[in-house]
C-alpha positions in Angstrom: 0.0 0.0 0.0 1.4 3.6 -0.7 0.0 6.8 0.5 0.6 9.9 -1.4 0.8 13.0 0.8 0.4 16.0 -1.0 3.3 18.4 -1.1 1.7 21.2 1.0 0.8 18.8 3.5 4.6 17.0 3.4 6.0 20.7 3.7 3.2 21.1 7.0 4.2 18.3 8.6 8.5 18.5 7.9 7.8 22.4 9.7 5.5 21.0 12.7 8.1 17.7 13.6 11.2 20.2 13.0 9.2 22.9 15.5 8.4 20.0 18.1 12.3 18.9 17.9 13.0 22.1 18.5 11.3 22.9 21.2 12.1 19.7 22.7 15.9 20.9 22.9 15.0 23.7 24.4 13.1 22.8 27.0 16.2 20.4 28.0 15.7 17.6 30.5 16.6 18.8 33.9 15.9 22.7 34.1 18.3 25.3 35.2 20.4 26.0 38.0 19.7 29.1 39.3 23.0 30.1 40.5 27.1 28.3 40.9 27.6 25.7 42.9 29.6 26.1 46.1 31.7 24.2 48.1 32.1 24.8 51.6 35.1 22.9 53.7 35.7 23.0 57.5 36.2 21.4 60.6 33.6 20.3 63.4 34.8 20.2 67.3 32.9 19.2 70.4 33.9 20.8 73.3 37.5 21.7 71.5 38.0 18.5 70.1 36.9 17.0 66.8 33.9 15.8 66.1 34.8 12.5 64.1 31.5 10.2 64.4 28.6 11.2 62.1 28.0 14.0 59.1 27.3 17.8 58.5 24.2 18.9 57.2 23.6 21.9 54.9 20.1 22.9 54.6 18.4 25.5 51.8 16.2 27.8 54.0 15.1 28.8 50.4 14.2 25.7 49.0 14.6 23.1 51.8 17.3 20.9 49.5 20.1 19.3 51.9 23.7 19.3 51.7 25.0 16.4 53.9 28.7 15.8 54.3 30.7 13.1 56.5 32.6 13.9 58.6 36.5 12.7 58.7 38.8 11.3 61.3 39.9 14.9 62.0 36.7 16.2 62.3 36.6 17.5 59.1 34.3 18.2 56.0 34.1 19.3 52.4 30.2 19.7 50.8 29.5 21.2 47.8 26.1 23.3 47.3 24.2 23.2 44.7 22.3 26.1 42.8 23.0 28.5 45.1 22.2 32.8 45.4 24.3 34.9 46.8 23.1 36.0 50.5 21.3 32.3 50.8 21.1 31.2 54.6 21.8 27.5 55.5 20.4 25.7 59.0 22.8 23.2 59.7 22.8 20.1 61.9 24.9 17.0 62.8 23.1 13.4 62.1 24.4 9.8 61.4 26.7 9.1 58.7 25.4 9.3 55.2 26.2 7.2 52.6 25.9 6.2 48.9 22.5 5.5 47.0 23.9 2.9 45.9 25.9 1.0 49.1 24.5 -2.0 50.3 22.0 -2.0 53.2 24.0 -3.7 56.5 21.4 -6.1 58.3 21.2 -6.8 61.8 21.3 -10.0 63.8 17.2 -10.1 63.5 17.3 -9.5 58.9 16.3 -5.4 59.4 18.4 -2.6 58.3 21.4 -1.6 61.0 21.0 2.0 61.3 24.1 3.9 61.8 24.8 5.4 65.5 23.9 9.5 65.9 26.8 11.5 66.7 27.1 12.1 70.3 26.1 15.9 70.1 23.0 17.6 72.0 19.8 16.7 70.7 19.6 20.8 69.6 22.3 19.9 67.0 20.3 17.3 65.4 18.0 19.4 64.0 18.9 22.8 61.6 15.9 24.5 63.2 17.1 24.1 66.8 20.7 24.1 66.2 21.2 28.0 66.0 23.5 27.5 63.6 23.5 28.9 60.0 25.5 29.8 57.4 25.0 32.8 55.0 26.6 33.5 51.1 27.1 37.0 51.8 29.3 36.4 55.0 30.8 32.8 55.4 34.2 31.8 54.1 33.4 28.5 52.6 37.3 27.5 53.0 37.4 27.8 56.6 33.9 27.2 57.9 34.6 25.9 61.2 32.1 25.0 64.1 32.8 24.4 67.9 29.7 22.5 69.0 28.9 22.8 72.8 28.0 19.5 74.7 26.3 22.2 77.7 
């Protein structure tokens, strides 16, 4: 069987797939970034001396998007934020340590998932609301971002 498309028509429908094509590029398939990325890097302490059980926790008071980090042997951290604005405000808090999507789940004794121990901080650092700690664009170094955590 052939079909015969007349030549306006073939010429209608060449312009409508290129448009669609077109306008499928565009759109792209993720959305932009509204600003860089930043990376912040620093060193947690407890009471003077370093915090090495657990992670850092960036959070957008923006858009609520998190920024964990874990944290090293030294206590410290490197994070990198993601489509940032400059004068954006970060709550951050302290939780367990973080780890890969893709890193298999550890099972306890009884076949259900081992969670990982909390870092022994307050309870207030646990949570970016209650911490009282935050981190603006406008003011922070993000080389040198250190935090002393208080265990009173």
């Amino acid at each position: 069987m052939n079909v015969q498309i007349p030549r306006n028509s073939r010429a209608t429908l060449c312009a409508v797939v290129s448009l669609s094509l077109c306008l499928a590029l565009l759109a792209g398939c993720g959305g932009e970034s509204r600003g860089p990325a930043v990376e912040l890097k620093g060193t947690v302490t407890l009471d003077g001396k370093p915090l090495t059980v657990g992670s850092i926790q960036f959070t957008s008071i923006r858009s609520g998007a998190s920024f964990p980090a874990n944290l090293g042997p030294d206590g410290s951290y490197e994070v990198t934020l993601l489509d940032t604005e400059v004068g954006d405000t970060y709550g951050v808090s302290f939780g367990p340590i973080v780890h890969p999507e893709d890193a298999p789940v550890v099972l306890d004794e009884e076949g259900n998932p081992k969670s990982d121990p909390l870092p022994p901080v307050p309870a207030r650092y646990l949570e970016y609301s209650k911490s009282g700690l935050t981190v603006n664009l406008d003011e922070a170094p993000t080389d040198a971002l250190n935090f002393d955590l208080k265990s009173k």
